[in-house]
C-alpha positions in Angstrom: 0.0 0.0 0.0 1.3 3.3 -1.0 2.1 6.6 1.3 -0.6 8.4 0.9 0.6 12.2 0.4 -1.7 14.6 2.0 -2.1 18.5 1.3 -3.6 18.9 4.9 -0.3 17.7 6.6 1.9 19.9 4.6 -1.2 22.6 5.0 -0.8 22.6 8.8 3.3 23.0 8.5 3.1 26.4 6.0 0.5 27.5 8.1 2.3 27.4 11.3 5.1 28.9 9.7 3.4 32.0 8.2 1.3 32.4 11.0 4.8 33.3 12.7 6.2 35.5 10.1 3.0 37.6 9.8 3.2 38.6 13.3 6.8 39.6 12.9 5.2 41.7 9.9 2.6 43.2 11.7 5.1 44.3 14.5 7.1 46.0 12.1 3.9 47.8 11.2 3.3 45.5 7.8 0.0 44.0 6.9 0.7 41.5 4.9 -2.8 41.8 2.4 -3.5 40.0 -1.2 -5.8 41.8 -3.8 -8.3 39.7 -5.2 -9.2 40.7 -9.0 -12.2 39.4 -9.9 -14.3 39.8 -13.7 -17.9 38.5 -13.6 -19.0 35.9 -10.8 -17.7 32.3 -12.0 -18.4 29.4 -9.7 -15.2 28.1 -9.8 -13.7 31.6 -9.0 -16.0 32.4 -6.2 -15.3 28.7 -5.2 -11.8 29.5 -5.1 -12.5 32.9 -3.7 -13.9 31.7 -0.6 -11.0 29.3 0.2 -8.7 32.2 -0.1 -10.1 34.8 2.1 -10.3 31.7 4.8 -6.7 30.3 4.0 -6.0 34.5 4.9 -7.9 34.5 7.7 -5.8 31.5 8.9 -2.4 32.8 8.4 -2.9 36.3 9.2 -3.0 37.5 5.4 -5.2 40.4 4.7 -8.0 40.3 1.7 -8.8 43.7 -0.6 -11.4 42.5 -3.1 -11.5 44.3 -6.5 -15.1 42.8 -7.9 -15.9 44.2 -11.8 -19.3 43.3 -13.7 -18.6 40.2 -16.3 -19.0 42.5 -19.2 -16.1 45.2 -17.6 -14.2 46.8 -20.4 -10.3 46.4 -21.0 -9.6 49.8 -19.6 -11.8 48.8 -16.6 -9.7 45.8 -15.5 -6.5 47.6 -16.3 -7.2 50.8 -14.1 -8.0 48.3 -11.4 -4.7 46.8 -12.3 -3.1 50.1 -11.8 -5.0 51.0 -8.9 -3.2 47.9 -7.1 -0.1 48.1 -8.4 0.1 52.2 -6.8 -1.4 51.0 -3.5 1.5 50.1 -1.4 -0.4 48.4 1.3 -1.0 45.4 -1.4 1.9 42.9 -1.7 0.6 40.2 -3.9 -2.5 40.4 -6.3 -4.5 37.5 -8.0 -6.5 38.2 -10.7 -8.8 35.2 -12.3 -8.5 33.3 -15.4 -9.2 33.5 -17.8 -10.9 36.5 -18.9 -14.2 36.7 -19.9 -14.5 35.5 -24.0 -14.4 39.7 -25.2 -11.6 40.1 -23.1 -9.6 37.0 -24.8 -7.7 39.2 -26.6 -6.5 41.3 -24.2 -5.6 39.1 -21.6 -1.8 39.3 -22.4 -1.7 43.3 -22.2 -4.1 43.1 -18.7 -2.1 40.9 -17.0 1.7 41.7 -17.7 0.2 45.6 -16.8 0.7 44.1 -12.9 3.7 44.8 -10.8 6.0 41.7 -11.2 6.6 41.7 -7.6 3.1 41.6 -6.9 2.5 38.9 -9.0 2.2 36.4 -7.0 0.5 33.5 -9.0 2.6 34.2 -12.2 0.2 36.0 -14.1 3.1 38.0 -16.6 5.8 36.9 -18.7 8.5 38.2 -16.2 7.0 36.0 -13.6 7.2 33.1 -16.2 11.0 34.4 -17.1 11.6 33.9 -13.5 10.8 30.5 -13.2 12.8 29.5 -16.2 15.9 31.3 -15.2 15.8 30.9 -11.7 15.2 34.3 -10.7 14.0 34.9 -7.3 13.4 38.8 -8.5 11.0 38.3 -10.9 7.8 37.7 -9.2 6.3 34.3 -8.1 6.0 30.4 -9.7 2.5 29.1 -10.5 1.0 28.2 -7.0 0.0 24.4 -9.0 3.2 23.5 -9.0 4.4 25.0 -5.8 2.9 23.3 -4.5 3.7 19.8 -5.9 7.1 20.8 -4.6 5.8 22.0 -1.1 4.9 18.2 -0.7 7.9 16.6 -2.1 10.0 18.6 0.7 7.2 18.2 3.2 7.8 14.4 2.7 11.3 14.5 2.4 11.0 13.0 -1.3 14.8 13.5 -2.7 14.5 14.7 -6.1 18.4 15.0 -6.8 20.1 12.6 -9.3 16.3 10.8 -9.7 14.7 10.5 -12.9 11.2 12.8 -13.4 8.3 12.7 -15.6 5.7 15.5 -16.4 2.6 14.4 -18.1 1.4 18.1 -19.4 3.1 21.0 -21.0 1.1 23.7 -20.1 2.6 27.2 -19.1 0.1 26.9 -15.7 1.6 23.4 -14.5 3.5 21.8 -16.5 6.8 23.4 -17.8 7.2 25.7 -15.1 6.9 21.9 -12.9 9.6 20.5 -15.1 12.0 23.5 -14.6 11.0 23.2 -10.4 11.9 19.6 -10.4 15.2 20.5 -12.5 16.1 23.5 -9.8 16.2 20.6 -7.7 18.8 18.2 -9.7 15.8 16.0 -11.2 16.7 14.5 -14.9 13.6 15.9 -16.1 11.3 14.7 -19.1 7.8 16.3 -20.7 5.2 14.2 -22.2 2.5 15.5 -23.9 0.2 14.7 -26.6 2.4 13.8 -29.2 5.2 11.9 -27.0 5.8 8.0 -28.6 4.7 5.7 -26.0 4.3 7.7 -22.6 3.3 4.5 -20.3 6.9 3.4 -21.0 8.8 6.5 -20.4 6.8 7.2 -17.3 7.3 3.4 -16.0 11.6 4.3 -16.0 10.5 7.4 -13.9 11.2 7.9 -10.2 8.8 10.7 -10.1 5.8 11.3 -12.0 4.0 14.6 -11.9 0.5 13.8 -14.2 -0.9 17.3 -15.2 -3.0 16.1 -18.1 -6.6 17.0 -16.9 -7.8 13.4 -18.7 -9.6 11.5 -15.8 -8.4 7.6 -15.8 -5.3 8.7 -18.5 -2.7 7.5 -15.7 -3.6 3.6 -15.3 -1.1 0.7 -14.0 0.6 0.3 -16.9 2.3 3.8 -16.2 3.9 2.6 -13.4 6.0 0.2 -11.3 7.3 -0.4 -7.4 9.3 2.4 -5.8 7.9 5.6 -7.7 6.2 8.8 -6.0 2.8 10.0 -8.2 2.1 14.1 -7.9 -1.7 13.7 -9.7 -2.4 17.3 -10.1 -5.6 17.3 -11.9 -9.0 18.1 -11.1 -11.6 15.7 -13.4 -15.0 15.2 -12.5 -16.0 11.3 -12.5 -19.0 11.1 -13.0 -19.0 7.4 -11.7 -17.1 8.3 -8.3 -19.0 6.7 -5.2 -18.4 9.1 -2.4 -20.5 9.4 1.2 -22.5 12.2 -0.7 -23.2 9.7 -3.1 -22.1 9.1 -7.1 -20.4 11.6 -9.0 -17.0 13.5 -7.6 -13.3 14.7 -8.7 -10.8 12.9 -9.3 -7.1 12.9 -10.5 -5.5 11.6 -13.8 -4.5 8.5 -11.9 -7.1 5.7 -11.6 -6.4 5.2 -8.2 -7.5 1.6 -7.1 -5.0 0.2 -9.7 -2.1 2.6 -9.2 -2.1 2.8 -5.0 -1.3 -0.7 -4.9 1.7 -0.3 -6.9 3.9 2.8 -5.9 5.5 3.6 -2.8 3.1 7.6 -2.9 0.6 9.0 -4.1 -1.5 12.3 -3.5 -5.0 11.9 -3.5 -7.5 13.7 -5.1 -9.5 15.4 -3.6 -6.8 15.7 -0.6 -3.6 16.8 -2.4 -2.3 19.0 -4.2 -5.2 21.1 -4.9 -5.4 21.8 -0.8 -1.9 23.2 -1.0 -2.3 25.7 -3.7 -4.0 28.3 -1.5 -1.3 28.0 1.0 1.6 28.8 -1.2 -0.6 31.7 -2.4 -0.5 33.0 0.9 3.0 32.2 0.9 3.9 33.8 -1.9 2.4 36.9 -0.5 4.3 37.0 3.1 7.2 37.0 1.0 6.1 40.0 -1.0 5.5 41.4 2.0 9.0 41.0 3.6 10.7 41.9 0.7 9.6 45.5 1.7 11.4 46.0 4.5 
């Protein structure tokens, strides 16, 4: 049976830690506070939404909420942009994505208009720069793949000199996830798509990171004895028995044939996803102290 790798254990530990460094802050006079941007009212953003201003309440992180109508015009959303970036008493700013459909377009010039060091969900190109190059200047990873790497040091997983796999080669999760695991001396491949035989290259992994967003895609024939699974994704199964009955997420992985086989696995729901708030939060405090 596999080590189950749980985002509440690894919650409780960056929680205790920023709780500490946001009463230094607020000693010093500093109130560490996030800016929520938000266009139009979408469930999953208001979902997501609610878990931050509670993750904030937790920690001791602020909340500014910047709330526009669905149909807000580009020079709307960027003079809220603006507004944020002039207030000094906002270290880190979130804005949703994507856009609304009639700001598709735009969404390039709106968000690389933020303050890379307020960007603290890597919502510009400098942000992205940052990750690639290793800069610590240039505002903030993805909080997705944070936080797969705030549970392999949680767990102590060694990624040095191993052998890693990223099933997914988006700009949210999965390159800046490869380029993570390579800051920390992983041999890293990408699958995607259009790899040649996937289940293979991800069976000679010692890590596998599945980013994919294709429920069932990662079965037991992508996999052997000794490997660590980071399932990322977030896929509703519709055939899911849960104690609130049929129909729930799940991850890439199908899970009753894959636990049985690798040393760890995150669940889903359980994993990463109830991370990625915490390393926002993170991510913040440390816009915050960089002010001092």
């Amino acid at each position: 049976m596999a080590k189950r790798l749980l985002g509440k254990e690894v919650n409780e530990a960056i929680v205790a830690n920023l709780l500490e460094r946001t009463n230094a802050l607020r000693e010093k006079g500093v109130v560490p506070t996030l800016g929520i941007v938000r266009v139009g009212a979408d469930p999953s953003d208001l979902s997501y939404e609610k878990g931050a201003v509670t993750k904030g309440a937790q920690v001791g992180v602020e909340i500014k909420k910047f709330e526009l109508p669905a149909d807000a015009t580009k020079e709307q959303v960027l003079a809220v942009i603006d507004e944020v970036n002039a207030d000094d008493t906002i270290h880190g700013v979130l804005m949703f994505r994507p856009l609304p459909k009639h700001l598709k377009n735009d969404q390039n010039e709106i968000c690389n208009r933020l303050d890379p060091k307020k960007d603290v969900d890597c919502m510009t190109h400098l942000s992205n720069a940052g990750v690639f190059e290793d800069r610590d200047d240039l505002g903030y990873a993805p909080c997705t793949p944070a936080a797969c790497m705030e549970i392999l040091d949680h767990y102590g997983i060694d990624c040095k000199g191993k052998k890693a796999v990223v099933i997914g080669r988006s700009l949210v999760v999965g390159k800046p996830a490869a380029m993570m695991l390579m800051k920390k001396n992983a041999t890293v491949t990408i699958c995607h798509t259009k790899t040649v035989d996937t289940a293979k290259i991800c069976r000679e992994a010692d890590i596998i990171i599945s980013a994919a967003g294709v429920l069932k895609s990662l079965t037991k024939d992508y996999v052997r004895e000794g490997q660590v699974v980071i399932d990322v994704s977030m896929n509703w199964d519709a055939e899911k028995v849960t104690s609130k009955g049929v129909g729930g997420m799940s991850g890439d992985a199908v899970y009753a044939e894959v636990e049985p086989i690798v040393d760890a696995i995150t669940p889903v729901p359980g994993g990463v996803g109830a991370v990625t708030t915490s390393v926002l939060m993170k991510h913040v405090v440390e816009a915050a102290e960089k002010t001092l």
